[in-house]
Backbone as JSON Lines, residues from 0, in Angstrom:
{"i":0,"aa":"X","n":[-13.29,-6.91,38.02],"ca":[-13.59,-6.24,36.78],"c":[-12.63,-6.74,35.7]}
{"i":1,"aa":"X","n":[-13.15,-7.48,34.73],"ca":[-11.95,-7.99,33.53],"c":[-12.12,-6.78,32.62]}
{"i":2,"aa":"X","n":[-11.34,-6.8,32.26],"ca":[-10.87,-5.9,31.32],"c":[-10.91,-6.48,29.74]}
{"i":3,"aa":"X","n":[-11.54,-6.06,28.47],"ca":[-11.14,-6.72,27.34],"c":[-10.27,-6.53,26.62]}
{"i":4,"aa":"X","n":[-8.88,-6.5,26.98],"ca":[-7.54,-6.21,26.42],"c":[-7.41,-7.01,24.65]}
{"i":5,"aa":"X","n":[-7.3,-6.02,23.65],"ca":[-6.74,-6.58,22.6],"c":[-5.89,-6.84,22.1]}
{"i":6,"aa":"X","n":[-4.94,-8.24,21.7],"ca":[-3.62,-8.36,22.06],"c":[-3.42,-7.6,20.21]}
{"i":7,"aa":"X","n":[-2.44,-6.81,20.31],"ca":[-2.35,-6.14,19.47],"c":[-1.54,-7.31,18.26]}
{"i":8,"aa":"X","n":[-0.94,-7.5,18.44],"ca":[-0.79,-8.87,17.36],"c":[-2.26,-9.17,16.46]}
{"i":9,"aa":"X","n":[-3.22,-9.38,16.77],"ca":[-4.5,-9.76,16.06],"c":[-4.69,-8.51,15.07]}
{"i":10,"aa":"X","n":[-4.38,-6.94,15.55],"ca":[-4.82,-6.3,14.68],"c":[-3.71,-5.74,14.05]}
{"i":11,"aa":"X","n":[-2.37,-6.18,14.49],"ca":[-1.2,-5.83,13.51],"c":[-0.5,-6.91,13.37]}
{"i":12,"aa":"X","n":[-1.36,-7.71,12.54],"ca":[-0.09,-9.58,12.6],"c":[1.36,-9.43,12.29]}
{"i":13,"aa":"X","n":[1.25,-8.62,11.07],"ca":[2.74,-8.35,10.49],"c":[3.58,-7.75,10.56]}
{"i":14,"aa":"X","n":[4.5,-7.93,10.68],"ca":[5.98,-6.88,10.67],"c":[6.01,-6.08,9.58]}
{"i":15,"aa":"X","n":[6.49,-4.82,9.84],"ca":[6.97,-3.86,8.92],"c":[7.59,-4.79,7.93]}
{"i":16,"aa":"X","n":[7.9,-3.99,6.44],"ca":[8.59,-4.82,5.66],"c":[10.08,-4.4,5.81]}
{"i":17,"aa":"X","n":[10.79,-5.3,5.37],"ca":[12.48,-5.1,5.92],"c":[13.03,-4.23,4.61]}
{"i":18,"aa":"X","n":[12.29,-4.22,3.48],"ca":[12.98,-3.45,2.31],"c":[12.89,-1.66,2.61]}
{"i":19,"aa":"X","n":[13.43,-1.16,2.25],"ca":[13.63,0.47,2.24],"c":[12.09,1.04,1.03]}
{"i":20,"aa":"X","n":[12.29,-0.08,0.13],"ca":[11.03,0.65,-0.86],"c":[9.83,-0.11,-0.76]}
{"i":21,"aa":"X","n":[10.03,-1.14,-0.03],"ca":[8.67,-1.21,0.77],"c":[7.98,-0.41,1.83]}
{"i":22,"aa":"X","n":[8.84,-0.12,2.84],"ca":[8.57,0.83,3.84],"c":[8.44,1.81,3.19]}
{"i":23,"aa":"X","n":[8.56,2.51,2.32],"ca":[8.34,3.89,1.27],"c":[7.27,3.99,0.93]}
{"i":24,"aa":"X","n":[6.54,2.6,0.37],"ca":[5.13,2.59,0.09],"c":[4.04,2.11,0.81]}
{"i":25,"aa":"X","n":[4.8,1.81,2.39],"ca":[3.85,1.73,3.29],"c":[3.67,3.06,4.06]}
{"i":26,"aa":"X","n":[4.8,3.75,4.56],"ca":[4.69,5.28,4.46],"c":[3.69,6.11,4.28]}
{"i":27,"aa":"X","n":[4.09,6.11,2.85],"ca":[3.49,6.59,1.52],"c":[1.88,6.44,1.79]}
{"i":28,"aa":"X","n":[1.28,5.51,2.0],"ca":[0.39,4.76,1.94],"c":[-0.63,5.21,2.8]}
{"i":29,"aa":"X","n":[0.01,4.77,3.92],"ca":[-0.5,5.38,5.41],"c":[-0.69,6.89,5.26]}
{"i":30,"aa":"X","n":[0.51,7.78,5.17],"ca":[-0.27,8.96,5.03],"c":[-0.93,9.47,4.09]}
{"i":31,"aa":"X","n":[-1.46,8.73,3.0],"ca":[-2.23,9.38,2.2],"c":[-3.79,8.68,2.72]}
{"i":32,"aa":"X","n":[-3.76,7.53,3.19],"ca":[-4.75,7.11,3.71],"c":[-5.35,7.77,4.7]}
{"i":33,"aa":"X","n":[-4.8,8.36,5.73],"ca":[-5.26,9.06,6.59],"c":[-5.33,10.96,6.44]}
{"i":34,"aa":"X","n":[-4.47,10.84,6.1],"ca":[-4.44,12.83,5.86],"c":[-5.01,12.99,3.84]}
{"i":35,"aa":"X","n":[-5.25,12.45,2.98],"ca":[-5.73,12.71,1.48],"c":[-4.48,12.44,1.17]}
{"i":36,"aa":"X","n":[-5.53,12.51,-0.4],"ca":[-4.43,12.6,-1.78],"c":[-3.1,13.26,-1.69]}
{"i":37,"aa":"X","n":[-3.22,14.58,-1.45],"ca":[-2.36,16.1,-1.51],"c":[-1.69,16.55,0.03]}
{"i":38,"aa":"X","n":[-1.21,14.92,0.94],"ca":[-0.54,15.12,1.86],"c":[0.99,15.35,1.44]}
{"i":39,"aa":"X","n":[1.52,16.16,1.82],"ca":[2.4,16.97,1.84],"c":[3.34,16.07,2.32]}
{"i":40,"aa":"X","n":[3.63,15.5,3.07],"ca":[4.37,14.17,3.6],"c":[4.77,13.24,3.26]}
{"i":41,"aa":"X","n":[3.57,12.73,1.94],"ca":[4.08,11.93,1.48],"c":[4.74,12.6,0.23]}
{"i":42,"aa":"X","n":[4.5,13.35,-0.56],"ca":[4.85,13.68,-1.2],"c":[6.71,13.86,-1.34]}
{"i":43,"aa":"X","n":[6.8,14.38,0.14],"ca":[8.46,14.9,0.64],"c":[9.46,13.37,0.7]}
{"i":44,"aa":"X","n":[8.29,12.36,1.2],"ca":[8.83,11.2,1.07],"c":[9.36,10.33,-0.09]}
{"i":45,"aa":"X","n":[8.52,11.0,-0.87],"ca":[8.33,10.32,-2.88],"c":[9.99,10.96,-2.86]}
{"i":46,"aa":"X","n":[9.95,12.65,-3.09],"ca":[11.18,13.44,-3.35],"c":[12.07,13.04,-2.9]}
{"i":47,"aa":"X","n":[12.38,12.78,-1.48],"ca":[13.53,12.48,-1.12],"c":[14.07,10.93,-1.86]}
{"i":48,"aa":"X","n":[13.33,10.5,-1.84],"ca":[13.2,8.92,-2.24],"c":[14.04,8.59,-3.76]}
{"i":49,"aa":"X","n":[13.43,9.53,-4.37],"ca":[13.36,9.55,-6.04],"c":[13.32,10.66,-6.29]}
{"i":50,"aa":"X","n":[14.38,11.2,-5.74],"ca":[14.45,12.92,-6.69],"c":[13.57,13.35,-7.51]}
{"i":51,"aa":"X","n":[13.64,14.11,-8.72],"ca":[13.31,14.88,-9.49],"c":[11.67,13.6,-9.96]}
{"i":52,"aa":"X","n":[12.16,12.43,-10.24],"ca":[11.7,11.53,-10.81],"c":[10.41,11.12,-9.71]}
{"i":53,"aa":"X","n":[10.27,11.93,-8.61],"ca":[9.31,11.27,-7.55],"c":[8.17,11.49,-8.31]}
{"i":54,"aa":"X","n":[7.65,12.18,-9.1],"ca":[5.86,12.6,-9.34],"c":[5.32,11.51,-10.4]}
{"i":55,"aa":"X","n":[6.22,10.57,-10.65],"ca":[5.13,9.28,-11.14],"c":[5.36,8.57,-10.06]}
{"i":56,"aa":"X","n":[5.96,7.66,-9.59],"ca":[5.45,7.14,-8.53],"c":[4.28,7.4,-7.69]}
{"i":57,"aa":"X","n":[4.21,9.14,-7.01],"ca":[3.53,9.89,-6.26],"c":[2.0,9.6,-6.97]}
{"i":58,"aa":"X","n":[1.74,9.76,-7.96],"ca":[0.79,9.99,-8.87],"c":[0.12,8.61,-8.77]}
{"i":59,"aa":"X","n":[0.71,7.76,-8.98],"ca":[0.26,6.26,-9.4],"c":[-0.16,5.75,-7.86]}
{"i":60,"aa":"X","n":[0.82,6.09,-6.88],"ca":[0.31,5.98,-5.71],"c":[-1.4,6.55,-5.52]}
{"i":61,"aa":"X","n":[-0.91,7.87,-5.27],"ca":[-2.55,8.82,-5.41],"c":[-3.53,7.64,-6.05]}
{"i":62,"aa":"X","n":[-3.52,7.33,-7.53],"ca":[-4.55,6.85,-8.22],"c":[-4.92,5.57,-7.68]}
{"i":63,"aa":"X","n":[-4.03,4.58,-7.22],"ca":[-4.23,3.29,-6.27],"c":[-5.42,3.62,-5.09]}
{"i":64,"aa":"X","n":[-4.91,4.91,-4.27],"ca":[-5.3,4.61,-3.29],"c":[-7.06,5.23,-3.4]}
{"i":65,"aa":"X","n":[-6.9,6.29,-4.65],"ca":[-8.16,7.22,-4.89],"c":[-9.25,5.91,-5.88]}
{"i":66,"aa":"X","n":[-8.68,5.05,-6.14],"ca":[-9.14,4.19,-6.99],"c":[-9.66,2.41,-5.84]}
{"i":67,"aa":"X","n":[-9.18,2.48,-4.59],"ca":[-9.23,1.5,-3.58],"c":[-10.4,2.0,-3.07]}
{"i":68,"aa":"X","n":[-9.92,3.47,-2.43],"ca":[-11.53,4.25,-1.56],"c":[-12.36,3.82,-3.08]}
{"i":69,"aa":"X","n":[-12.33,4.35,-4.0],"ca":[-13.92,4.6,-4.72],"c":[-14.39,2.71,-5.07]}
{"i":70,"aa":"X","n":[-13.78,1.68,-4.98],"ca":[-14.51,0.8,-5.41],"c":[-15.05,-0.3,-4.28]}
{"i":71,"aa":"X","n":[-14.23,0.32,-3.07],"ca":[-13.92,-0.44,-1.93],"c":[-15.78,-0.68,-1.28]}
{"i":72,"aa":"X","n":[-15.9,-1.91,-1.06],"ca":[-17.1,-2.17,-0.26],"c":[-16.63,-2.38,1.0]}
{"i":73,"aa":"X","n":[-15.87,-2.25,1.78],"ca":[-15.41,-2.0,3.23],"c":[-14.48,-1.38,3.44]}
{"i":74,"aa":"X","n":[-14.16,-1.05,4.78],"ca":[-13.07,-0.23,5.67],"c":[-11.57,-0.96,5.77]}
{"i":75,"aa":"X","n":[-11.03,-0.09,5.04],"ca":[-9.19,-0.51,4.76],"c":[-8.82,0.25,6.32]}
{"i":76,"aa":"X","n":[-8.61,-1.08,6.79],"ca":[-7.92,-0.83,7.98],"c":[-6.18,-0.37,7.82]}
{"i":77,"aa":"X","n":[-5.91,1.2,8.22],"ca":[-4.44,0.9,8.09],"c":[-3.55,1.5,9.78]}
{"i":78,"aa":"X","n":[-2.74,1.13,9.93],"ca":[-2.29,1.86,11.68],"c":[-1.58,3.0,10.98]}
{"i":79,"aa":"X","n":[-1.25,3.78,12.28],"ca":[-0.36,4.96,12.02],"c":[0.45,4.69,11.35]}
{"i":80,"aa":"X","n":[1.55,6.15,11.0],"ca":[3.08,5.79,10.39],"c":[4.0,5.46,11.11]}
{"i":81,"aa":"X","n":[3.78,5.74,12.34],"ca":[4.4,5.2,13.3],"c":[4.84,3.93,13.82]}
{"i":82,"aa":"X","n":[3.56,2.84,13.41],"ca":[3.6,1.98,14.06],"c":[4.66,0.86,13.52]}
{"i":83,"aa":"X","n":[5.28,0.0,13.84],"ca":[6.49,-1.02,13.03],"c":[5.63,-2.26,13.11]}
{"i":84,"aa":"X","n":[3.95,-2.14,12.77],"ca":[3.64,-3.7,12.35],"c":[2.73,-3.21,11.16]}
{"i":85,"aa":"X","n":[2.34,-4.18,10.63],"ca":[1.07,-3.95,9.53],"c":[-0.17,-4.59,9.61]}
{"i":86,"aa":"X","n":[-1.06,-3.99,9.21],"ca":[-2.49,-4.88,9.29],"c":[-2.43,-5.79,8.37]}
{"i":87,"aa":"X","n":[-3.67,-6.87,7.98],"ca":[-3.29,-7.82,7.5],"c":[-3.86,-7.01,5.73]}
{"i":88,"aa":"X","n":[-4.37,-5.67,5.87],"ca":[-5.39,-4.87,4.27],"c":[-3.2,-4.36,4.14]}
{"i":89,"aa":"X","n":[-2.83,-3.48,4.61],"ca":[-1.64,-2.84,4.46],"c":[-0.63,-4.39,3.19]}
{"i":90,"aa":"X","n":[-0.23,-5.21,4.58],"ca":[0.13,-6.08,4.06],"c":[-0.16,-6.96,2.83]}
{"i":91,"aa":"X","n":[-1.45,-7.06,2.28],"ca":[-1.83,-7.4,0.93],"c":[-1.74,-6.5,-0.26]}
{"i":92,"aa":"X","n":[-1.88,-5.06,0.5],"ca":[-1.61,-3.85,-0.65],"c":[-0.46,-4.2,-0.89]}
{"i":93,"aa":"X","n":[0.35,-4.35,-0.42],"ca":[2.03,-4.01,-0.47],"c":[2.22,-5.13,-1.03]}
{"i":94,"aa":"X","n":[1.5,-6.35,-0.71],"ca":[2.15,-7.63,-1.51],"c":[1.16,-7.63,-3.13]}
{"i":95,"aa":"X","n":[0.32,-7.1,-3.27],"ca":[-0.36,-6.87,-4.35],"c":[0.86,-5.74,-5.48]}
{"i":96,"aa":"X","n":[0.83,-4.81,-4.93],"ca":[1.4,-4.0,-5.9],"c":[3.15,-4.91,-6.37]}
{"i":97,"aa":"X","n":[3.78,-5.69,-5.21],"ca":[4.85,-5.87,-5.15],"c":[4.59,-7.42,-6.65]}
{"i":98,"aa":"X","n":[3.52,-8.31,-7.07],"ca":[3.38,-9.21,-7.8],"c":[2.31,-8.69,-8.84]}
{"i":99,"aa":"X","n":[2.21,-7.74,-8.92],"ca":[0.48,-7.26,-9.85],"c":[1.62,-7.26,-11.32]}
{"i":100,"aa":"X","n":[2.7,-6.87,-11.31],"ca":[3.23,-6.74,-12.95],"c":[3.62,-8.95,-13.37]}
{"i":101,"aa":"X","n":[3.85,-9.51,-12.22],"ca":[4.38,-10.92,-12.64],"c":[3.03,-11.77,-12.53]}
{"i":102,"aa":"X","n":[2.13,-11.6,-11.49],"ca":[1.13,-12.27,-11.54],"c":[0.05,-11.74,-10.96]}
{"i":103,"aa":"X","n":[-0.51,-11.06,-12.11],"ca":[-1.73,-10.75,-12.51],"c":[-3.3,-10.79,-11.98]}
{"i":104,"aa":"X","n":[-3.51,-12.01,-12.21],"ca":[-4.42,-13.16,-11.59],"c":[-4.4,-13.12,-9.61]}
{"i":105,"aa":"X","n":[-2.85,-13.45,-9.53],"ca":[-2.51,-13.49,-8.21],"c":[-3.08,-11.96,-7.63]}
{"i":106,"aa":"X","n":[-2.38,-11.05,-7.64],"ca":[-2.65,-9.76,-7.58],"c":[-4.02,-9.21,-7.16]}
{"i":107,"aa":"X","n":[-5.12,-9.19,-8.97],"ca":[-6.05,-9.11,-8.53],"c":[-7.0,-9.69,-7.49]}
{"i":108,"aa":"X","n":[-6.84,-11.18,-7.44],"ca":[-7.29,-11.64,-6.36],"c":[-7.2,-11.32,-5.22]}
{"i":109,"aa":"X","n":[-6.04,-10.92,-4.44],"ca":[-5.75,-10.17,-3.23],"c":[-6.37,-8.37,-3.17]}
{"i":110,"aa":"X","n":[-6.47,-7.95,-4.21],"ca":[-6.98,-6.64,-4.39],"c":[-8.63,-6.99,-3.83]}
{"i":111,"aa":"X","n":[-9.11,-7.99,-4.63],"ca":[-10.44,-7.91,-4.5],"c":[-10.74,-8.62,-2.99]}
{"i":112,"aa":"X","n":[-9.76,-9.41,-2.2],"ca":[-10.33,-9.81,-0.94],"c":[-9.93,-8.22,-0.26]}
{"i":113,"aa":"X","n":[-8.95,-7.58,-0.39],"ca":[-9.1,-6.33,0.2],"c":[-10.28,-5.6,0.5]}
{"i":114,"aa":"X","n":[-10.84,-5.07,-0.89],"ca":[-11.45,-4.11,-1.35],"c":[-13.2,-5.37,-0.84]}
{"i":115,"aa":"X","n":[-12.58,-6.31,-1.08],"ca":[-14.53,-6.73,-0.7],"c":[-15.25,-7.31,-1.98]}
{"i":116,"aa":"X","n":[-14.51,-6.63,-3.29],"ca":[-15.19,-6.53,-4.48],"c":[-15.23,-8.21,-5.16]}
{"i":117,"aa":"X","n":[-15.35,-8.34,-6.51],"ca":[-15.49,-9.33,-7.65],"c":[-14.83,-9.02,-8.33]}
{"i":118,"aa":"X","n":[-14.4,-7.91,-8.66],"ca":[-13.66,-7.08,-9.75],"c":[-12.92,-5.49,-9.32]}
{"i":119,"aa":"X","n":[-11.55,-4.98,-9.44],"ca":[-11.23,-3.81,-9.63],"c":[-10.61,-4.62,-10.18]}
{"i":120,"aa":"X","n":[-10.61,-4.09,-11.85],"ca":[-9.48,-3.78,-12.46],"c":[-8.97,-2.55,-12.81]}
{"i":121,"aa":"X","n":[-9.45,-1.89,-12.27],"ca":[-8.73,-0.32,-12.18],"c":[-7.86,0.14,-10.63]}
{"i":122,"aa":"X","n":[-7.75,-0.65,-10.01],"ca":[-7.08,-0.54,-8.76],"c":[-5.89,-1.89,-9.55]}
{"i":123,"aa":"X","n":[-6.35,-2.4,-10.14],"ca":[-4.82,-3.85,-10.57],"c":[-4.21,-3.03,-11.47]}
{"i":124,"aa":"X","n":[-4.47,-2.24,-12.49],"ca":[-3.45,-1.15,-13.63],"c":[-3.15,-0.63,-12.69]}
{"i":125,"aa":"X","n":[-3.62,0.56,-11.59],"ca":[-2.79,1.16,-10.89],"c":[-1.51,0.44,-9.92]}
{"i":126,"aa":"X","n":[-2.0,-0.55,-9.73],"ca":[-1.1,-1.5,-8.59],"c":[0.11,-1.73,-9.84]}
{"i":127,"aa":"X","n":[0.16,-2.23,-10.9],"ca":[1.08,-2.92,-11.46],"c":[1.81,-1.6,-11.93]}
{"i":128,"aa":"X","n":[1.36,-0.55,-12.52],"ca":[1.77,0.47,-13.21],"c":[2.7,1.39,-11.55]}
{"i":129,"aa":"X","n":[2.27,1.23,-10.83],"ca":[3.0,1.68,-9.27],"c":[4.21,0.8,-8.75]}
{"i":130,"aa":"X","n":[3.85,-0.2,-9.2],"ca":[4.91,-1.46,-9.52],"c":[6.1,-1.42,-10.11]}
{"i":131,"aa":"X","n":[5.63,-0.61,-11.41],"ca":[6.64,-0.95,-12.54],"c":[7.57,0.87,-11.94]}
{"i":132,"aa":"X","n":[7.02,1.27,-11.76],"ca":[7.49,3.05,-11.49],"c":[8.53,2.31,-10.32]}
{"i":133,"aa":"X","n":[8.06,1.63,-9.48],"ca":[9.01,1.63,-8.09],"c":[10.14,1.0,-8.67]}
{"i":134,"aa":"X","n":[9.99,-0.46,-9.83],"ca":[11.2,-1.03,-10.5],"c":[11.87,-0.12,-11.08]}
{"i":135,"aa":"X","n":[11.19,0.78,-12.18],"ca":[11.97,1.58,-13.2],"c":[13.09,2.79,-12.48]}
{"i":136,"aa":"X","n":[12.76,3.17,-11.41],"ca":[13.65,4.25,-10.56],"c":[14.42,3.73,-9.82]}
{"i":137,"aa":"X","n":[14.32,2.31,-9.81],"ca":[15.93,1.57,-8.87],"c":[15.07,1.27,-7.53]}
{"i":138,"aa":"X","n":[13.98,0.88,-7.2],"ca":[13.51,0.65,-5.99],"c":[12.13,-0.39,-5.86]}
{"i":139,"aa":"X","n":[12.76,-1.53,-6.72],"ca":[11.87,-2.84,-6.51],"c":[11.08,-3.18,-5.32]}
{"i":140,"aa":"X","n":[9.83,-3.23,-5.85],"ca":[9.53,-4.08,-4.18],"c":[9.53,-5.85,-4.12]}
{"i":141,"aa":"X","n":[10.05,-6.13,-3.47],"ca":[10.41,-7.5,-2.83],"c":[8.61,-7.91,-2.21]}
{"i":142,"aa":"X","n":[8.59,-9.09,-2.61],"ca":[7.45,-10.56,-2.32],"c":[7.48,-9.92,-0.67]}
{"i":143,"aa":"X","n":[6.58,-9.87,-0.01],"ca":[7.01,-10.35,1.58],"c":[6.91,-11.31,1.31]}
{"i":144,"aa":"X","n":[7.19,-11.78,2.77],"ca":[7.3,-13.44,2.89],"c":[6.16,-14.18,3.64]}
């Protein structure tokens, strides 16, 4: 009897990201992806993160991800919060929002192989504007590599 074992590498190629405010918005990410908008979790995560100052970030997050579901023509694969790898949709979010304020062009393009689409430019304002919130509070996100 063979068994069809999936080597989990194929569906989590990537490593966690090594930055602190990357992992914040993969977090972040994950549980709003799976539990809604108004998960409580992430929210505690924003706060601790960014004190007083967490509810734009939080917000811009929300609108990314409420703005990904509504234009999305397929299934954003993301793993638990648990898990220390990333899918290859996780990993483009994170590298999307992390270049959407320097390159634009670049950005959207990765948004739209995500999402499936030709066009969100309402998921690229949210990406860059989530961007600029993570720079402006002291918590850049770094290129992966």
């Amino acid at each position: 009897m063979a068994h069809n074992l999936v080597d989990p590498t194929e569906l989590l190629p990537h490593a966690a990201p090594a930055t602190e405010s990357a992992r914040l918005l993969l977090f972040t990410m994950r549980r709003v992806a799976a539990h809604g908008l108004d998960d409580a979790h992430a929210a505690h995560a924003m706060l601790c993160a960014f004190g007083m100052s967490f509810r734009r970030p939080l917000v811009l997050l929300r609108a990314l991800m409420a703005e990904a579901s509504r234009v999305s023509s397929r299934r954003i694969l993301v793993a638990p919060c648990c898990c220390p790898r990333m899918t290859d949709a996780e990993a483009n979010l994170i590298g999307a929002v992390a270049i959407a304020r320097r390159d634009a062009h670049g950005a959207h393009a990765m948004l739209n192989g995500i999402l499936g689409v030709n066009d969100c430019l309402g998921a690229l304002s949210s990406a860059q504007a989530l961007g600029q919130a993570f720079e402006d509070l002291g918590k850049p996100l770094a290129e992966l590599a």
